[in-house]
CHARMM internal coordinates of N, CA and C (Angstrom, degrees):
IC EDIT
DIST 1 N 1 CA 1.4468
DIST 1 CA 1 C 1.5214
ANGL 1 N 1 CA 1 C 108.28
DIST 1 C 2 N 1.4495
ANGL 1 CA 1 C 2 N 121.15
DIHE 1 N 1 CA 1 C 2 N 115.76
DIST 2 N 2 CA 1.0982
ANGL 1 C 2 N 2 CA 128.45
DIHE 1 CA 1 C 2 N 2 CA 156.00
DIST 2 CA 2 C 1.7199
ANGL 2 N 2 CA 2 C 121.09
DIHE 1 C 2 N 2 CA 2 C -25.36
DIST 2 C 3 N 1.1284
ANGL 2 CA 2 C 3 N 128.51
DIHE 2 N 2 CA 2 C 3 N 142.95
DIST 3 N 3 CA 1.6794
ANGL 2 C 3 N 3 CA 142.48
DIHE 2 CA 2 C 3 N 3 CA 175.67
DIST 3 CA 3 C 1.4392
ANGL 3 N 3 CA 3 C 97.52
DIHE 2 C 3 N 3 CA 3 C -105.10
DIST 3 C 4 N 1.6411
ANGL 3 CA 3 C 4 N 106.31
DIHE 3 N 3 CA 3 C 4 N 152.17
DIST 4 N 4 CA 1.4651
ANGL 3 C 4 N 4 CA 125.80
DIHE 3 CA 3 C 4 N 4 CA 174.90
DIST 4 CA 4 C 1.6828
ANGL 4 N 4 CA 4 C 98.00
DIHE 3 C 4 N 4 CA 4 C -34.09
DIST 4 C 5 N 1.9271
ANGL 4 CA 4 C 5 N 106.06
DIHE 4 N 4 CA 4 C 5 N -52.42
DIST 5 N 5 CA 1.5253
ANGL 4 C 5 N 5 CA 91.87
DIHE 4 CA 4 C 5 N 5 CA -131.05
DIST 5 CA 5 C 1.8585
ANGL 5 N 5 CA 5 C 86.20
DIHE 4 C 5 N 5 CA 5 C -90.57
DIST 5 C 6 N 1.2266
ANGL 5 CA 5 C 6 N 121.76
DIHE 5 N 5 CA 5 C 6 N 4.60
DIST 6 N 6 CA 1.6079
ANGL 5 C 6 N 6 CA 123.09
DIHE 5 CA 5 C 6 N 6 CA 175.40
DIST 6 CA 6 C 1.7247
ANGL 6 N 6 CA 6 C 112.67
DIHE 5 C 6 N 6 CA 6 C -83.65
DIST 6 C 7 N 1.3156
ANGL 6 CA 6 C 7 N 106.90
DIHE 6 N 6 CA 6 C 7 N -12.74
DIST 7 N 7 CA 1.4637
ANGL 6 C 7 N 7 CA 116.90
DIHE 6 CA 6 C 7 N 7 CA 170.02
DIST 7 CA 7 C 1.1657
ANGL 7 N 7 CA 7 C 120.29
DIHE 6 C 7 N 7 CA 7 C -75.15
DIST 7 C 8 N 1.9220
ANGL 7 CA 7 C 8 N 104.94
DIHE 7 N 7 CA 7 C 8 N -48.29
DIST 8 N 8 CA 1.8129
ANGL 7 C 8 N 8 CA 98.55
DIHE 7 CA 7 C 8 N 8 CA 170.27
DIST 8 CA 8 C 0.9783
ANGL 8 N 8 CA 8 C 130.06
DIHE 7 C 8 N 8 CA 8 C -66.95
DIST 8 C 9 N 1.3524
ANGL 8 CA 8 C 9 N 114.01
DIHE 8 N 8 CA 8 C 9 N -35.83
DIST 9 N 9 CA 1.2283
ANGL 8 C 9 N 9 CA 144.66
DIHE 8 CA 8 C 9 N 9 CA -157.32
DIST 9 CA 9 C 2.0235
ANGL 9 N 9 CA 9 C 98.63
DIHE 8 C 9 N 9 CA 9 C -73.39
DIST 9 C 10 N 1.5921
ANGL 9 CA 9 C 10 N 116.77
DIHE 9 N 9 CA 9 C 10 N -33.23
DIST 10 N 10 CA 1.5590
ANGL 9 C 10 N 10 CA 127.08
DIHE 9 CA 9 C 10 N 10 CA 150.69
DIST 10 CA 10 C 1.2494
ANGL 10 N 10 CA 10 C 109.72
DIHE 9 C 10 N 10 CA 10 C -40.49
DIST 10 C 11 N 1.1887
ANGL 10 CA 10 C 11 N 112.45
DIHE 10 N 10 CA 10 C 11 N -84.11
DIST 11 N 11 CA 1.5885
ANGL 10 C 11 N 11 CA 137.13
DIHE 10 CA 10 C 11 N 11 CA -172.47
DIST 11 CA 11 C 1.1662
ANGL 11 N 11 CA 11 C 128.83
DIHE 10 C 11 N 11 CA 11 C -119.60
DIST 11 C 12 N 1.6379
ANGL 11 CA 11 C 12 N 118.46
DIHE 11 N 11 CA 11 C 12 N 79.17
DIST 12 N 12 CA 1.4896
ANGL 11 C 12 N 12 CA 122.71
DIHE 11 CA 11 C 12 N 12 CA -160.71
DIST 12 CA 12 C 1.3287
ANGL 12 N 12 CA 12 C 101.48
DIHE 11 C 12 N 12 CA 12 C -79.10
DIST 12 C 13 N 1.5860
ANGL 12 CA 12 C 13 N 129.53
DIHE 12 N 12 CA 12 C 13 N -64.34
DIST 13 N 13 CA 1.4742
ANGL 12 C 13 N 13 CA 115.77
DIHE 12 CA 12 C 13 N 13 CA -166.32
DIST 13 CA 13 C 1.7445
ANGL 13 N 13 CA 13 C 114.28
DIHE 12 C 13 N 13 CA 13 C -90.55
DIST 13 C 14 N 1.7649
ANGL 13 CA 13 C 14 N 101.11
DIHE 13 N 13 CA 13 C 14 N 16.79
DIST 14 N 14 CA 1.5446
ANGL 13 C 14 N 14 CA 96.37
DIHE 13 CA 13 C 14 N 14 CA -172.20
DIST 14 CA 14 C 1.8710
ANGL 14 N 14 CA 14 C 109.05
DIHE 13 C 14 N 14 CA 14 C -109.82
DIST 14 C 15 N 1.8238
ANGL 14 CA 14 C 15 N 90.33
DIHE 14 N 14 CA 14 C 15 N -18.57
DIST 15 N 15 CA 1.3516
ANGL 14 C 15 N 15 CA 103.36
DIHE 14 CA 14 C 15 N 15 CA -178.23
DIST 15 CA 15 C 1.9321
ANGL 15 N 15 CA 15 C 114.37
DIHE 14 C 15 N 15 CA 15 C -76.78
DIST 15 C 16 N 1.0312
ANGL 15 CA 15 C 16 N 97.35
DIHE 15 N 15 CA 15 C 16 N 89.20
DIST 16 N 16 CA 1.5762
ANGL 15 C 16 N 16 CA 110.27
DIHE 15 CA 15 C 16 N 16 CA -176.10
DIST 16 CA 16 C 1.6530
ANGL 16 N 16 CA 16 C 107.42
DIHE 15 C 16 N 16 CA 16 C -64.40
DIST 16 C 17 N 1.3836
ANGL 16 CA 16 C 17 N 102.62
DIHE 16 N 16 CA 16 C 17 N -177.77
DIST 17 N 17 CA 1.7009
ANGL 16 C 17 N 17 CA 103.97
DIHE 16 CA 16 C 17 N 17 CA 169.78
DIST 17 CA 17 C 1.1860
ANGL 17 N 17 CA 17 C 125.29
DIHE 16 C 17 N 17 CA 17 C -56.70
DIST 17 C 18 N 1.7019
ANGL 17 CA 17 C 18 N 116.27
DIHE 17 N 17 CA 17 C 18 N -51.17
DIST 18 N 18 CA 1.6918
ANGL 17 C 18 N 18 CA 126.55
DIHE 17 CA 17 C 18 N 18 CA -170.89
DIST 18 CA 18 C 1.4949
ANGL 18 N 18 CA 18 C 104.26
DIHE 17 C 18 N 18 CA 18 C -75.82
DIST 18 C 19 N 1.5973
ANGL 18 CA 18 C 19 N 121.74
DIHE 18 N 18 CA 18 C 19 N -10.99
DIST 19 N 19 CA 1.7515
ANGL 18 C 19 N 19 CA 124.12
DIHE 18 CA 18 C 19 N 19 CA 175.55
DIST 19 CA 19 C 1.4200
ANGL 19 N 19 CA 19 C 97.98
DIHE 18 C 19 N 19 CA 19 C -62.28
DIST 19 C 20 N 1.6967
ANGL 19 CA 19 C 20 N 95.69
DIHE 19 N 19 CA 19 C 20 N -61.87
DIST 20 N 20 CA 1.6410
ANGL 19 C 20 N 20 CA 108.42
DIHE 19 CA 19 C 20 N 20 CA -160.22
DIST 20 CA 20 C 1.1746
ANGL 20 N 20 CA 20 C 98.06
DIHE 19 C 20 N 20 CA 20 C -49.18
DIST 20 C 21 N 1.1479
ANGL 20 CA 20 C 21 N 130.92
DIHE 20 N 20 CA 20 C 21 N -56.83
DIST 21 N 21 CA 1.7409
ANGL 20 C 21 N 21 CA 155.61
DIHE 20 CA 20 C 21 N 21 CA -133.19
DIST 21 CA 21 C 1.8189
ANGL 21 N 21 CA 21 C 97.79
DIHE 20 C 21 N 21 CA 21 C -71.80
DIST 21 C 22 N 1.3947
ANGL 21 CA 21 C 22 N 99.67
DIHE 21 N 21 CA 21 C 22 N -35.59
DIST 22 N 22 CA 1.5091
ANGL 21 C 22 N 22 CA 107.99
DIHE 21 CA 21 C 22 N 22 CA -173.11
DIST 22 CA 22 C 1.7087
ANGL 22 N 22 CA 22 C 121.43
DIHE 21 C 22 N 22 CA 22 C -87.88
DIST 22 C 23 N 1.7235
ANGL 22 CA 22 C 23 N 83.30
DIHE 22 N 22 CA 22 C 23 N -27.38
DIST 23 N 23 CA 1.8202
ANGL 22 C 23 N 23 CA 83.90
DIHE 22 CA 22 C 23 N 23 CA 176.45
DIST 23 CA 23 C 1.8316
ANGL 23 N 23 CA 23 C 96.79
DIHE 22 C 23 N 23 CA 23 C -96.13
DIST 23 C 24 N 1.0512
ANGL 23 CA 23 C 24 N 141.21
DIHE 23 N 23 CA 23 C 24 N 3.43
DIST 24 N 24 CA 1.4150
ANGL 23 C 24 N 24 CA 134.08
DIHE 23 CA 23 C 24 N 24 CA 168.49
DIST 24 CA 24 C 1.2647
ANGL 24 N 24 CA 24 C 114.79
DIHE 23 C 24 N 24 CA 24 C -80.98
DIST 24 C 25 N 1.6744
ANGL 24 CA 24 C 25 N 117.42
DIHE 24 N 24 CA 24 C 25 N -25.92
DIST 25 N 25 CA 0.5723
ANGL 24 C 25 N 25 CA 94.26
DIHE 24 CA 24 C 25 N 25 CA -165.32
DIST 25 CA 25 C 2.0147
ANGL 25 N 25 CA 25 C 101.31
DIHE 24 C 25 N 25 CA 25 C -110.31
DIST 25 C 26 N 1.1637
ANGL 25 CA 25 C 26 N 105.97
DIHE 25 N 25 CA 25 C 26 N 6.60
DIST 26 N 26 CA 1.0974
ANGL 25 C 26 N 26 CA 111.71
DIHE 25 CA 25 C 26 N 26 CA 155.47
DIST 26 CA 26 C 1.4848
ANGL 26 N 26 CA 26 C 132.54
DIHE 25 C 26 N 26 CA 26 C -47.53
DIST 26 C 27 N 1.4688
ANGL 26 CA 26 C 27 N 97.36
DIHE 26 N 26 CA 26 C 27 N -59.82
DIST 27 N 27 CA 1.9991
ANGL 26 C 27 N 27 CA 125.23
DIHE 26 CA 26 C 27 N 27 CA 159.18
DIST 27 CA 27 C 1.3878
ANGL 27 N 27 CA 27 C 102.97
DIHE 26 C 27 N 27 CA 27 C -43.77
DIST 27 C 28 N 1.3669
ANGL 27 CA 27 C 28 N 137.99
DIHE 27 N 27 CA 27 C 28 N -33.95
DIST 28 N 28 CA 1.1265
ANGL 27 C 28 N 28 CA 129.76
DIHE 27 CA 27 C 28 N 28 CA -146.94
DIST 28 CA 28 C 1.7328
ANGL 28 N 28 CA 28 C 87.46
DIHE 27 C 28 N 28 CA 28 C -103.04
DIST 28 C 29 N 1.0649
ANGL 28 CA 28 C 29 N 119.34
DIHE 28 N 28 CA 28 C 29 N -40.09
DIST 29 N 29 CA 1.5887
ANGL 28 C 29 N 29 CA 115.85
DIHE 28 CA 28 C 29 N 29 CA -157.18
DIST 29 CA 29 C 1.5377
ANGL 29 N 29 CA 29 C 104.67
DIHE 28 C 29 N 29 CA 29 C -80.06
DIST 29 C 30 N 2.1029
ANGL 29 CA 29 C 30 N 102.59
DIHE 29 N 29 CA 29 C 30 N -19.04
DIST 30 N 30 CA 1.2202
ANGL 29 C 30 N 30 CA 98.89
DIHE 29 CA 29 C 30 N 30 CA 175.38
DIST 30 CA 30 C 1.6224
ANGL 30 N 30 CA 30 C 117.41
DIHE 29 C 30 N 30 CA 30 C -85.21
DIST 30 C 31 N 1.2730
ANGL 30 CA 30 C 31 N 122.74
DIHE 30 N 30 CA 30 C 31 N -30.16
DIST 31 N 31 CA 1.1186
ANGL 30 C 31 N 31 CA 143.25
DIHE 30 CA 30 C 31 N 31 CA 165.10
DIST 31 CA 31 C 2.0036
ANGL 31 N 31 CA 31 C 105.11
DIHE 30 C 31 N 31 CA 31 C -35.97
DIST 31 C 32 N 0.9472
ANGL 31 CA 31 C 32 N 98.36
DIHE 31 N 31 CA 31 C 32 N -64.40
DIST 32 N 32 CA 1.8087
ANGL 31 C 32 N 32 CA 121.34
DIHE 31 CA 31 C 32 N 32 CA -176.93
DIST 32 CA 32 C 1.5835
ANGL 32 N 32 CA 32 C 101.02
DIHE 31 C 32 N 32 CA 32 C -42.72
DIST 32 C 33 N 1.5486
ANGL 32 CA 32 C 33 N 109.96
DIHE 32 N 32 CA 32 C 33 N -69.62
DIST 33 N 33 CA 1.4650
ANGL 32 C 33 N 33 CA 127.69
DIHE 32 CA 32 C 33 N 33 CA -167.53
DIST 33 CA 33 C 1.5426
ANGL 33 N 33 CA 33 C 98.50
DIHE 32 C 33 N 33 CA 33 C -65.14
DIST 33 C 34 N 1.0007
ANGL 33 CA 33 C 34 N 126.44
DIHE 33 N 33 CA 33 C 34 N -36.60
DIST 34 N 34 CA 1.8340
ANGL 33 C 34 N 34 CA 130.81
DIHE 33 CA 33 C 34 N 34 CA 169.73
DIST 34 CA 34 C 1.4541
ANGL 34 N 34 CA 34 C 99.10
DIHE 33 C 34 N 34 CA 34 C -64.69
DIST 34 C 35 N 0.9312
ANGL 34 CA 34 C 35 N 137.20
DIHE 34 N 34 CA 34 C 35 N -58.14
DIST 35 N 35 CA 1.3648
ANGL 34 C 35 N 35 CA 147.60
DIHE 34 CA 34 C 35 N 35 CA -156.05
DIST 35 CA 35 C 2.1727
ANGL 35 N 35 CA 35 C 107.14
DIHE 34 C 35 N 35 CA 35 C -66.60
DIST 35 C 36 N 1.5112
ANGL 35 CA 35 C 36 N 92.37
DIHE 35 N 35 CA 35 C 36 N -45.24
DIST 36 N 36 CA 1.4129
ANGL 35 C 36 N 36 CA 108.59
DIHE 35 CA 35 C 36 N 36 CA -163.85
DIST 36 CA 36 C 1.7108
ANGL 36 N 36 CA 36 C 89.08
DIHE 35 C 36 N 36 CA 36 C -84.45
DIST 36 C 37 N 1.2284
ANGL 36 CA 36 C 37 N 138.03
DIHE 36 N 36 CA 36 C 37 N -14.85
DIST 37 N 37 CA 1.2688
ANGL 36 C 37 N 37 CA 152.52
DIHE 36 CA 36 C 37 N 37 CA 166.21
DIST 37 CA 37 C 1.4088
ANGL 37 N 37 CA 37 C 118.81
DIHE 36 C 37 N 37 CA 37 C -72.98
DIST 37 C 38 N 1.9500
ANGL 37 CA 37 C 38 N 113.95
DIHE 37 N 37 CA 37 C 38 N -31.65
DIST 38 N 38 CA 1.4378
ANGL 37 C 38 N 38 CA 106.06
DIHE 37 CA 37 C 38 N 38 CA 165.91
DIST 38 CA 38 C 1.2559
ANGL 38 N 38 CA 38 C 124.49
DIHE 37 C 38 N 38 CA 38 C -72.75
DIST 38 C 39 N 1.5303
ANGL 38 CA 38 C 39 N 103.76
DIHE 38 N 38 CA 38 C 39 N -25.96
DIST 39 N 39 CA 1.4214
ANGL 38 C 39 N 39 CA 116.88
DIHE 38 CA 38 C 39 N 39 CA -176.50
DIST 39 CA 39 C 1.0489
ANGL 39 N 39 CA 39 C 132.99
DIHE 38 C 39 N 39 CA 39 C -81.95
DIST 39 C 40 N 1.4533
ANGL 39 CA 39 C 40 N 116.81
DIHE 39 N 39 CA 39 C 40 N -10.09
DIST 40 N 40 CA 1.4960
ANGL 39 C 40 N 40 CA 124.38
DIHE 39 CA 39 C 40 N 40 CA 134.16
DIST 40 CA 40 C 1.2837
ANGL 40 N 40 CA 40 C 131.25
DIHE 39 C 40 N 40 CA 40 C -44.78
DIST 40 C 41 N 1.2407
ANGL 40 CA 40 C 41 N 105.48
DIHE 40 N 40 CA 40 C 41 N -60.64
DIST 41 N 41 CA 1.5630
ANGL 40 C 41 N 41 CA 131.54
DIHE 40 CA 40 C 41 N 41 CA 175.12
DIST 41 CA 41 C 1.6390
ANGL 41 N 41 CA 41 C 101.99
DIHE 40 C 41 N 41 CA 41 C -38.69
DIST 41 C 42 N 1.2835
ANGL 41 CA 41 C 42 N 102.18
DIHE 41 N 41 CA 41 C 42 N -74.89
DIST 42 N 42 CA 1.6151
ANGL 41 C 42 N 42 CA 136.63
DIHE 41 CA 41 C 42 N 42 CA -166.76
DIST 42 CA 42 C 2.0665
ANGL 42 N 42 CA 42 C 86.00
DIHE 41 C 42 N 42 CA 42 C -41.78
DIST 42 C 43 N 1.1020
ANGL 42 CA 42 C 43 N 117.15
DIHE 42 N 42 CA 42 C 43 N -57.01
DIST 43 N 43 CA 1.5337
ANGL 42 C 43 N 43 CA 113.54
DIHE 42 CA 42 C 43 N 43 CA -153.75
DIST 43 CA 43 C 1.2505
ANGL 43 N 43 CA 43 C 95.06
DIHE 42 C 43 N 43 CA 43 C -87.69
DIST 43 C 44 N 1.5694
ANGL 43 CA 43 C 44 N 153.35
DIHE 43 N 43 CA 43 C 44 N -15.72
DIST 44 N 44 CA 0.8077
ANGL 43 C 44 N 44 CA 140.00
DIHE 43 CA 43 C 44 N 44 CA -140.59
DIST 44 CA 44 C 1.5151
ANGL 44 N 44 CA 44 C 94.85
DIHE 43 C 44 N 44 CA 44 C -140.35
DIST 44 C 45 N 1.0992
ANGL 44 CA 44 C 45 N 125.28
DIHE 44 N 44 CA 44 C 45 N -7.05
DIST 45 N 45 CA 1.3597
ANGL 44 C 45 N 45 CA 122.35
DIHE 44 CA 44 C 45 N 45 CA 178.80
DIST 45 CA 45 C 1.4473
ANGL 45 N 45 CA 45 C 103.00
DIHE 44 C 45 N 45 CA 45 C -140.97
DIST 45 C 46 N 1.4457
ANGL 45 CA 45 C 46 N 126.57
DIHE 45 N 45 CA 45 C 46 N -29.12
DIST 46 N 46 CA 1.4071
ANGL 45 C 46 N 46 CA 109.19
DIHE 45 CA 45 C 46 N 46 CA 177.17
DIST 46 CA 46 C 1.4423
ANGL 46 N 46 CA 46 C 118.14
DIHE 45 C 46 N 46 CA 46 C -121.83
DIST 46 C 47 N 1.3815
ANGL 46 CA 46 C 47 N 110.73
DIHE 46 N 46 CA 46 C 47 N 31.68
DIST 47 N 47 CA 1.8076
ANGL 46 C 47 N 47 CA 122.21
DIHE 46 CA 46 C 47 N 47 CA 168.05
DIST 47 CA 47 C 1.6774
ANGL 47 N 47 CA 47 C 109.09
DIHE 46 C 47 N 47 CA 47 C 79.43
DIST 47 C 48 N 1.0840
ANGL 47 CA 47 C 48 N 120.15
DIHE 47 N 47 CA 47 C 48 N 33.52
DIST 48 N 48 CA 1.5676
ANGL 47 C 48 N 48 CA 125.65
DIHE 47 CA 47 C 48 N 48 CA 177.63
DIST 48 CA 48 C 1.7064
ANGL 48 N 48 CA 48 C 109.78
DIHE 47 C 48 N 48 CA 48 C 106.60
DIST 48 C 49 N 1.4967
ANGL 48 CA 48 C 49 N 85.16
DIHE 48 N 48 CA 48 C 49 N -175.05
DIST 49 N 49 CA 2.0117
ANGL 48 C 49 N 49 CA 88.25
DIHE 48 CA 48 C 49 N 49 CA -161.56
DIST 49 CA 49 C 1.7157
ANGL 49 N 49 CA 49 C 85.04
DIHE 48 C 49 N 49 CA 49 C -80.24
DIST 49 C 50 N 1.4181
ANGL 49 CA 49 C 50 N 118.79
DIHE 49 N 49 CA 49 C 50 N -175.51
DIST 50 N 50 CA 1.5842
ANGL 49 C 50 N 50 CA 140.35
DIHE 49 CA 49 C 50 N 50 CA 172.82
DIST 50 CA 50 C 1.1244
ANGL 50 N 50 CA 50 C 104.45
DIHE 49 C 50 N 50 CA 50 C -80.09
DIST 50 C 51 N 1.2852
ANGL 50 CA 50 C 51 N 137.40
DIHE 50 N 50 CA 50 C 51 N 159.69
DIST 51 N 51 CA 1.8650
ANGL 50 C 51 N 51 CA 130.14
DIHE 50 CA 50 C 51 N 51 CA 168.79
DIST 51 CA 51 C 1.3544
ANGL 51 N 51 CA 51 C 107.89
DIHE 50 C 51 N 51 CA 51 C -126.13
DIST 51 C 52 N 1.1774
ANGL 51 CA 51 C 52 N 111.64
DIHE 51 N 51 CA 51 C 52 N 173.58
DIST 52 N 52 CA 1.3054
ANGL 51 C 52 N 52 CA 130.77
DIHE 51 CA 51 C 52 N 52 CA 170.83
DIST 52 CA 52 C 1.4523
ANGL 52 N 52 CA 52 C 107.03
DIHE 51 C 52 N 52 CA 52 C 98.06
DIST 52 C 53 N 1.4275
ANGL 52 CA 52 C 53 N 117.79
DIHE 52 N 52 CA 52 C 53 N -168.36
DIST 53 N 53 CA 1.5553
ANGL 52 C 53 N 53 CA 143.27
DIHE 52 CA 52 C 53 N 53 CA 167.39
DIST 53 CA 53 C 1.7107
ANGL 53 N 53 CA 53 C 97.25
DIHE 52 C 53 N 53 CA 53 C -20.91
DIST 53 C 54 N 2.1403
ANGL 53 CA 53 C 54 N 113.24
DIHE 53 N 53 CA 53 C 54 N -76.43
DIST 54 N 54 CA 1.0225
ANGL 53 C 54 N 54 CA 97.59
DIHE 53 CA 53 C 54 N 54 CA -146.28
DIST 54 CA 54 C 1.4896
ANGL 54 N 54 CA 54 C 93.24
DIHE 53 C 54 N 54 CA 54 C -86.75
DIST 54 C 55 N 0.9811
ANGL 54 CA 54 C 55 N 155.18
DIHE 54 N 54 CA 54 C 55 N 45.34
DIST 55 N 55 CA 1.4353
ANGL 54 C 55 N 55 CA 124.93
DIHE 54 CA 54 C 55 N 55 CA -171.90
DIST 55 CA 55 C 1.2384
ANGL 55 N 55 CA 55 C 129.52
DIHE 54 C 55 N 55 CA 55 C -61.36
DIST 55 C 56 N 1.3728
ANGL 55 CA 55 C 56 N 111.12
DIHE 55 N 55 CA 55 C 56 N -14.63
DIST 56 N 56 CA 1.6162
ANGL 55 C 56 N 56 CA 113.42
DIHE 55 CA 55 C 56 N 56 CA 171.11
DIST 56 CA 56 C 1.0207
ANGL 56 N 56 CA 56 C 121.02
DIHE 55 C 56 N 56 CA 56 C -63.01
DIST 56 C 57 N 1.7234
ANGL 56 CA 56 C 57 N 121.25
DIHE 56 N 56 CA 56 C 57 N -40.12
DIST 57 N 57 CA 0.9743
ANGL 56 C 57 N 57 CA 135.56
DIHE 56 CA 56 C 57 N 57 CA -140.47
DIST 57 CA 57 C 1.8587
ANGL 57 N 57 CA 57 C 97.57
DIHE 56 C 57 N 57 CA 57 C -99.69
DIST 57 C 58 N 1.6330
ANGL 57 CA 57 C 58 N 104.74
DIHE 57 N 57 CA 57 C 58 N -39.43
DIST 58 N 58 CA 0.9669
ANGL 57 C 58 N 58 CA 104.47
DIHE 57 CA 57 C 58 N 58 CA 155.12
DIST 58 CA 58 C 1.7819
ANGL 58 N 58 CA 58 C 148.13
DIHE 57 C 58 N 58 CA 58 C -59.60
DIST 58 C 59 N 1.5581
ANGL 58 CA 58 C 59 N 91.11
DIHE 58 N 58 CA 58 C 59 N -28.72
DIST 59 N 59 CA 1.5893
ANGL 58 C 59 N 59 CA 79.61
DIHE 58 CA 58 C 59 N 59 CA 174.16
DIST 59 CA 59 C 1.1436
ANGL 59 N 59 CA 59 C 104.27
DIHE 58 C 59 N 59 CA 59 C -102.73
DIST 59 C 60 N 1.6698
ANGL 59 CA 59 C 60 N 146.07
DIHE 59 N 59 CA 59 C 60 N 17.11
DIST 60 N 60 CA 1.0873
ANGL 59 C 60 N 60 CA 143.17
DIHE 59 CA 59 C 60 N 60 CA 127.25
DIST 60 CA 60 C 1.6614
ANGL 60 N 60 CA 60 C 108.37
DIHE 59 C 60 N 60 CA 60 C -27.90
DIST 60 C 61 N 1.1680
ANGL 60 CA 60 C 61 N 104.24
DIHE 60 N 60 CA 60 C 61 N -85.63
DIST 61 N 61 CA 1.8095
ANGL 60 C 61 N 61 CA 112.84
DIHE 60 CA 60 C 61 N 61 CA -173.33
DIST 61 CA 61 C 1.5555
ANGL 61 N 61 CA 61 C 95.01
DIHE 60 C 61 N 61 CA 61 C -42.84
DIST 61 C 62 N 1.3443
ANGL 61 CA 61 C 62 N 131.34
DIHE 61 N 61 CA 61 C 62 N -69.59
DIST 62 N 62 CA 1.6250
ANGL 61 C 62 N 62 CA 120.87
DIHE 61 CA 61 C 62 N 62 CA -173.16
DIST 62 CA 62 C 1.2288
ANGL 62 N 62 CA 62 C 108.06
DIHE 61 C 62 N 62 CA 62 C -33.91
DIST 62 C 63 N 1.3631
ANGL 62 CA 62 C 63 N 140.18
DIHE 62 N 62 CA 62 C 63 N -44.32
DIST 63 N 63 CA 1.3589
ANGL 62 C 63 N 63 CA 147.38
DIHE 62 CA 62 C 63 N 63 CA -175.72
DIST 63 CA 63 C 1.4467
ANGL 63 N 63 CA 63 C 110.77
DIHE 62 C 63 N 63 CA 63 C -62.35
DIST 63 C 64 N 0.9938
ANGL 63 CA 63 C 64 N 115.54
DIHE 63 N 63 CA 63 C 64 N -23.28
DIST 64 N 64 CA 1.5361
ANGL 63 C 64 N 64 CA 105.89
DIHE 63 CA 63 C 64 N 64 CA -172.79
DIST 64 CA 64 C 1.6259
ANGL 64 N 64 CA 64 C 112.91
DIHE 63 C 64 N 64 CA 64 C -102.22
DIST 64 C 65 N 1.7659
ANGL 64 CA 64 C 65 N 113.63
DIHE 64 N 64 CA 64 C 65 N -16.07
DIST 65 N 65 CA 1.4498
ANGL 64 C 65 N 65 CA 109.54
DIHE 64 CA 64 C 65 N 65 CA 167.91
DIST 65 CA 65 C 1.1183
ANGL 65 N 65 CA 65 C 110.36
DIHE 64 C 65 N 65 CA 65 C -70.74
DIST 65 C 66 N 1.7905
ANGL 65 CA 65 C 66 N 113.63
DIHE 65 N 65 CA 65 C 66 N 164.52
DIST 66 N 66 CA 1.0474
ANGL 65 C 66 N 66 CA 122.78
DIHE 65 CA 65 C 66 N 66 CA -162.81
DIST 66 CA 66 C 1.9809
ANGL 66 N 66 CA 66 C 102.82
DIHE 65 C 66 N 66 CA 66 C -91.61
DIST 66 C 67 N 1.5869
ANGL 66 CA 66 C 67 N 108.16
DIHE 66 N 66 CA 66 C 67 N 160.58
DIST 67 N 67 CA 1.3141
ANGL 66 C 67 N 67 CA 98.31
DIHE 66 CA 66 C 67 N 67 CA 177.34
DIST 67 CA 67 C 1.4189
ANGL 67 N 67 CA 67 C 104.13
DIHE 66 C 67 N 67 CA 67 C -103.09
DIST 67 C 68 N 1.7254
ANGL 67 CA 67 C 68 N 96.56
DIHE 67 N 67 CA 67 C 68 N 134.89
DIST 68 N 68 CA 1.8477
ANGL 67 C 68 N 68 CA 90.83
DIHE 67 CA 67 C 68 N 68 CA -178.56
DIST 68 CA 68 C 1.7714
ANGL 68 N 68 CA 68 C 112.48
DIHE 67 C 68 N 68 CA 68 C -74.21
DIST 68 C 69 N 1.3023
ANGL 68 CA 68 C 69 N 95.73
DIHE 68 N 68 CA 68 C 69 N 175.37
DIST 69 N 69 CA 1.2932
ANGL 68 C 69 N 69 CA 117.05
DIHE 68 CA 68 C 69 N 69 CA -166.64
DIST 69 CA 69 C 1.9094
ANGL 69 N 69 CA 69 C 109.01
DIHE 68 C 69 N 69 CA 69 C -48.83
DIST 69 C 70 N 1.3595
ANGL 69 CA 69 C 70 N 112.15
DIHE 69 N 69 CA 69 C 70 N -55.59
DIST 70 N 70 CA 1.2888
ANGL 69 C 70 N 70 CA 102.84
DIHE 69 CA 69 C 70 N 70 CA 161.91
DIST 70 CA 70 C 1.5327
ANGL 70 N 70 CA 70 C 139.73
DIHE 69 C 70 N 70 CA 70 C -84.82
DIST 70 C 71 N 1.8014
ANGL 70 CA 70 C 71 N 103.64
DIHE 70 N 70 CA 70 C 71 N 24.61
DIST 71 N 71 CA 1.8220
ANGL 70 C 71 N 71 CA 96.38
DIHE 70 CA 70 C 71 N 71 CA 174.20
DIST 71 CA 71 C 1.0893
ANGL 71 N 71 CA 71 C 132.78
DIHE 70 C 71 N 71 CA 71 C 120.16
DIST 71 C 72 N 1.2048
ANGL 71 CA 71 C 72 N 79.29
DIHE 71 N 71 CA 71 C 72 N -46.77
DIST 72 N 72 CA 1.6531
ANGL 71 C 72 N 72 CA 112.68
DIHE 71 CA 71 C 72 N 72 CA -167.55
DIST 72 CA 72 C 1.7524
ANGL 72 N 72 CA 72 C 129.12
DIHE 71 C 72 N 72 CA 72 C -104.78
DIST 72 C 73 N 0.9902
ANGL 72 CA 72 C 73 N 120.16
DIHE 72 N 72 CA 72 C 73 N 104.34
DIST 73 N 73 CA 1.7992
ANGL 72 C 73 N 73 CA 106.18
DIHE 72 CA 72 C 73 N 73 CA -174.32
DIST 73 CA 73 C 1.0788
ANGL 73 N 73 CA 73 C 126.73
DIHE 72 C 73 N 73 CA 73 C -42.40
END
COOR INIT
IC SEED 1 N 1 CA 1 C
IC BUILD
């Protein structure tokens, strides 16, 4: 997946607002569908989502441990 700054860096004086606007928000819808995918994960394998402030940030990191052999953390 392309980064913000690999988009301008394509098309600096051709990439207008509604360009940018379309590949952000591309990132974003993929971001979402990943996201709505931890939270499956998260409730069904690790006893509900994380709370507070970071929770994003947190069930990021949950996502990346490994699941043991029986399922269960």
């Amino acid at each position: 997946m392309r980064g913000l700054k690999d988009l301008i860096a394509l098309c600096p004086e051709t990439c207008m607002g509604h360009e940018l606007r379309a590949e952000a928000s591309y990132i974003h819808d993929f971001y979402n569908s990943a996201e709505n995918l931890f939270r499956q994960v998260a409730e069904q394998l690790n006893g509900g989502m994380p709370r507070g402030d970071a929770w994003h940030k947190l069930l990021l990191q949950e996502m990346k441990n490994a699941i043991p052999e029986n399922g269960r953390p």
